[in-house]
Structures are given as structure tokens and as C-alpha cells.
GUVEX-845769 format. One record per residue (C-alpha): x, y, z; residue in one letter. Coordinates in pm, whole numbers, always signed. Layout:
REM GUVEX-845769
     px     py     pz vexkol
      X      Y      Z      a
...
This chain:
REM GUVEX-845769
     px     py     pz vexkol
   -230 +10025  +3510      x
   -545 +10223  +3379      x
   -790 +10386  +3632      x
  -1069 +10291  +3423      x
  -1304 +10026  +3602      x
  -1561  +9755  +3413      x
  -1681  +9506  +3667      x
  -1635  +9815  +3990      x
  -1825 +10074  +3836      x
  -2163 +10193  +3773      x
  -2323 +10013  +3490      x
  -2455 +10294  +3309      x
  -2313 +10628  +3131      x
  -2549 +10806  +3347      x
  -2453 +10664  +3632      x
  -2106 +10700  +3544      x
  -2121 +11052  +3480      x
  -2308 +11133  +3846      x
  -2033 +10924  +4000      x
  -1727 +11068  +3811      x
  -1867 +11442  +3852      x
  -1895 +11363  +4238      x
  -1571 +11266  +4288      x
  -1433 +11532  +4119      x
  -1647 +11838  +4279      x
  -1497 +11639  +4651      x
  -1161 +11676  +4483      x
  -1223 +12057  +4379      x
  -1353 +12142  +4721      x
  -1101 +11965  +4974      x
   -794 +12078  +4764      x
   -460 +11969  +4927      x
   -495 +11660  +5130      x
   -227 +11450  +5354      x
   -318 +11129  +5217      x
    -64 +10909  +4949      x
   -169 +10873  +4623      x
   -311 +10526  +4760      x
   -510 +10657  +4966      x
   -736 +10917  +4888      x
   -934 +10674  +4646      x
  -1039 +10581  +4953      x
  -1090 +10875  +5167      x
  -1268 +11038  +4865      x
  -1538 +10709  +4795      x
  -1599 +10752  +5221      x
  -1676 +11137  +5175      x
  -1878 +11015  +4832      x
  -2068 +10808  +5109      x
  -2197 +11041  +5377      x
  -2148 +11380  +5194      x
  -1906 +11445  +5485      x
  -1571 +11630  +5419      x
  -1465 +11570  +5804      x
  -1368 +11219  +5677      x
  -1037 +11406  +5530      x
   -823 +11424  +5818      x
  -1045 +11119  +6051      x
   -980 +10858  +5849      x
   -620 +10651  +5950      x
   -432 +10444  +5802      x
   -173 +10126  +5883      x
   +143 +10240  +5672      x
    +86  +9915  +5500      x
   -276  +9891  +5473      x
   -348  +9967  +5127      x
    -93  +9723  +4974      x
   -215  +9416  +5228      x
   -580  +9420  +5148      x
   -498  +9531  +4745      x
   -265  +9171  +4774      x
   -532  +8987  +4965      x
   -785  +9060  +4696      x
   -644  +9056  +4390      x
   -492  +8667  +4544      x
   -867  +8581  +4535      x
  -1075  +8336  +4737      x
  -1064  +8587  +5019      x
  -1305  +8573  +5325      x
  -1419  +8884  +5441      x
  -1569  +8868  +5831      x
  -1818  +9136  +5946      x
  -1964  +9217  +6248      x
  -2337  +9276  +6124      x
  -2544  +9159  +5768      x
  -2547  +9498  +5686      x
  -2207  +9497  +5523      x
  -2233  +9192  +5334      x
  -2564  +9315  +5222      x
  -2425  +9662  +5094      x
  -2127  +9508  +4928      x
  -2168  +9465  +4545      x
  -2211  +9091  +4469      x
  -2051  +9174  +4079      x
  -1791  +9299  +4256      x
  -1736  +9024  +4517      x
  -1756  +8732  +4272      x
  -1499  +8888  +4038      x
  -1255  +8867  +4307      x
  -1363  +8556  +4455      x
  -1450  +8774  +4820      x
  -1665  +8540  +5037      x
  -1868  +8743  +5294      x
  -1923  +8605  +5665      x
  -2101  +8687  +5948      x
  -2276  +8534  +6253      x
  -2433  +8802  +6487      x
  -2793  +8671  +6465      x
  -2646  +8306  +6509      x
  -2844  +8121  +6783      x
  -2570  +7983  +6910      x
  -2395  +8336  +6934      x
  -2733  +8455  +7084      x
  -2659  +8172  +7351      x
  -2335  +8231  +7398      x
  -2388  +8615  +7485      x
  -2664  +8551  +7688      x
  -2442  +8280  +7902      x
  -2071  +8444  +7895      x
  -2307  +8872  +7956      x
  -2107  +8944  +7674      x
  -2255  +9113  +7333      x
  -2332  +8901  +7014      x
  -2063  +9080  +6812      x
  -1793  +8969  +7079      x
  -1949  +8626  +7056      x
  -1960  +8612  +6661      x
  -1609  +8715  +6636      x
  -1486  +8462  +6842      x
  -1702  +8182  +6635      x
  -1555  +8328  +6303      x
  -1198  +8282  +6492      x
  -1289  +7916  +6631      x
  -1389  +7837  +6215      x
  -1059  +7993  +6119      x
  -1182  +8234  +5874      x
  -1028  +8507  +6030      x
   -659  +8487  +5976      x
   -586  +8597  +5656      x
   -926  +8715  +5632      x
  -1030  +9132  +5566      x
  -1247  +9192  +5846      x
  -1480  +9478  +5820      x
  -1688  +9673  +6159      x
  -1894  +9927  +6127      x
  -2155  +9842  +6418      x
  -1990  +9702  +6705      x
  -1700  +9848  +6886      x
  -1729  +9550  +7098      x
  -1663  +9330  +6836      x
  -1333  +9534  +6727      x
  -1208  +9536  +7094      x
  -1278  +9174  +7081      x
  -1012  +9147  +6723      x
   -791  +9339  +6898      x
   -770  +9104  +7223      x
   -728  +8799  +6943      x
   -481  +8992  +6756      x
   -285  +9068  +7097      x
   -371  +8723  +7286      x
   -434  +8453  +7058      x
   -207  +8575  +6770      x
   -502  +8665  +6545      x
   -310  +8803  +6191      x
   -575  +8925  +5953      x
   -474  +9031  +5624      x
   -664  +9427  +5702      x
   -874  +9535  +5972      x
  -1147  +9800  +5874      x
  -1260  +9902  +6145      x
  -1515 +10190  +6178      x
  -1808 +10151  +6451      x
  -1977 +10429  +6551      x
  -2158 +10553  +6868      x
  -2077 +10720  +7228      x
  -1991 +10382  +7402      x
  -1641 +10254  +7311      x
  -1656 +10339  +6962      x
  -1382 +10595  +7009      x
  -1174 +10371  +7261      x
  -1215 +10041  +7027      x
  -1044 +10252  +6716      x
   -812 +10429  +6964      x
   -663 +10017  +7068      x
   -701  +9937  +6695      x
   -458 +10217  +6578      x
   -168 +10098  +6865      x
   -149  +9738  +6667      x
   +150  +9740  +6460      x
   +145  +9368  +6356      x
   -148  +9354  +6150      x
   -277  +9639  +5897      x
   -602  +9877  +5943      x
   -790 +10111  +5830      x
  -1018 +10305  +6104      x
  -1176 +10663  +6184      x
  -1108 +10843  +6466      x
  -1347 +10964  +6728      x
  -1701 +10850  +6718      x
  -1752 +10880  +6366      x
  -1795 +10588  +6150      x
  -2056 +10335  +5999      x
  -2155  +9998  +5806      x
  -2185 +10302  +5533      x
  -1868 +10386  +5551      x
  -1666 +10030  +5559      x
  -1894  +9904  +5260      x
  -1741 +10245  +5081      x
  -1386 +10158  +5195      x
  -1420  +9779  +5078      x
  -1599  +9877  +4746      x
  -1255 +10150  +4711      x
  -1018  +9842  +4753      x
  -1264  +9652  +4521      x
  -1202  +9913  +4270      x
   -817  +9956  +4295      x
   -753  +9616  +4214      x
   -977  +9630  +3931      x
   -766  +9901  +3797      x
   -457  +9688  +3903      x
   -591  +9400  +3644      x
   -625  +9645  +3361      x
   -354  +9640  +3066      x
   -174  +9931  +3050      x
   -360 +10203  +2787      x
């Protein structure tokens, strides 16, 4: 396997060069790290992201995380469930289309905005539930940055209705729940995650996370040098 990426990386030398020298002043200035060799890729793309060197030490993992959603990408035609546009939207669509990664999301939906309004429930609790009534969530990656509302609802499927994504990222931020939704998140054992503790977190920060994954299978395809 080489480390080298075509279709995952920037599409210039320059931008190369900006990216590469990034990542390696982040690697000069946090030093020793916890995180497995897996991992940091995608600790390190996160801090790349925000600038923010707290993300070594918040960011969690599932033990098996990293080798679920590498598998459930590189298998191809994978749907990938967000809570807001925003994610799809920030996701490269190079990058998606070489792995065959089909993005989904519902939270401006009229018939989510019907069903919130009806149930006093939020629109991300409302979209995740029409994602799981489709049945693109099991097997799916599911990505939340936005709504911890939305990732309390996963975790109720997950718990309740026997919900088994193939990875959970799940990093809302704010001061209501955001904290409390990862806090549920990181007690699941069944089903892989990703997720930052506290109130930290961000579309930002999943899109970096997903486009990390993206990137590690890419190097996964690569002959050996």
C-alpha cells in the first residue's frame, strides 16, 4: 500500500505542497499522540480543518471504526446519511464517485417539516427516521455534525429498532445535548463510531473525517511502490 493519493488529493502541485506542509507542521507541533497508526490520518485532517490542536485527545474512536467504514467504502455503492446539506455539499464529488458514495439527506423535506411540526419533535429526528423507513441506513455511514437530536435519535434506532450502520460519525456541536448525544453514542458497542467529546464538533469537522476515510482507501487501492 502507498500513501500517495490521485483521485483524494489536491489537484495541483501547489496545492499539494500547502496541504503536505500543513500536515506535517500539525505533526511537528503535537509530537507524541495516543492514537493507532489508523487513526491519526484522521485526527490530523480534523485539526487541518479548524486549526484546532484540542481535537488530539477529543476525538474517540469505536475500536473497530476505522476498519468498518475503510470496508464499507472501498465495497462501493455505499449510502452515506446526513443530518443537514451541508455535508453532502462539502464532500468532494471526485471523491464520492470514485467510490461509488451516494449522499442522502432529508431535513428540509416537507414531509419531515410536517412531521416535526405534528409529532413537536425537530426535523433532524424526523429525517432520520424517514432515511430509516427508506432503509438506507443500515449498512449505511451516517455522518452529524448539526443535530444532536438527530444522533440521539440513531442511537434510540440502534438500541430499539436494531438500527446496524456500517460507522456512525457523529460530531454536533452546541450547548444543548450536543455533549449528552456523543456521551450515548460512545456507550454503543454494537455498531462502530467516530465522535468528539464535549461540545466541540461541526459539519466541518465530519466532512474532514469522511474526506480522511476517502483518502485511506485510496491509498488502500494503490499497488505497492
Amino acid at each position: 500500500m502507498t500513501t500517495a493519493n490521485t483521485v483524494t488529493e489536491q489537484l495541483t502541485a501547489a496545492g499539494r505542497a500547502i496541504e503536505h506542509d500543513s500536515f506535517a507542521i500539525i505533526d511537528r507541533e503535537v509530537g507524541r499522540h495516543a492514537y493507532r497508526p489508523e487513526q491519526w490520518p484522521l485526527v490530523r485532517r480534523m485539526i487541518h480543518a479548524n486549526a484546532d490542536f484540542e481535537f488530539n485527545g477529543l476525538t474517540a474512536f469505536h475500536p473497530a471504526a476505522m476498519t468498518a467504514g475503510l470496508a464499507r467504502i472501498l465495497a462501493g455503492d455505499t449510502p452515506l446519511v446526513a443530518d443537514v446539506e451541508m455535508i453532502c455539499v462539502g464532500l468532494s464529488a471526485p471523491r464520492l464517485a470514485h467510490f461509488g458514495v451516494h449522499t442522502h439527506q432529508f431535513i428540509s423535506d416537507p414531509d419531515v417539516i410536517a412531521a416535526a411540526r405534528a409529532d413537536d419533535t425537530t426535523r433532524a429526528v424526523q429525517a432520520m427516521r424517514k432515511a430509516w423507513r427508506r432503509g438506507l441506513l443500515d449498512g449505511a455511514i451516517i455522518g452529524i455534525g448539526n443535530a444532536p437530536t438527530a444522533l440521539i435519535e440513531v442511537v434510540r434506532l440502534i438500541r430499539e429498532e436494531g438500527l446496524r450502520p456500517a460507522l456512525v460519525v457523529g460530531m454536533p456541536v452546541g450547548f444543548v445535548s450536543a455533549a449528552e448525544s456523543k456521551d450515548l453514542l460512545m456507550e454503543i458497542d454494537s455498531v462502530p463510531w467516530i465522535t468528539i467529546r464535549g461540545r466541540k464538533g461541526g459539519s466541518t469537522l465530519v466532512v474532514a473525517a469522511i474526506h480522511a476515510l476517502l483518502g485511506l482507501a485510496e491509498a488502500y487501492q494503490q499497488p505497492a511502490a
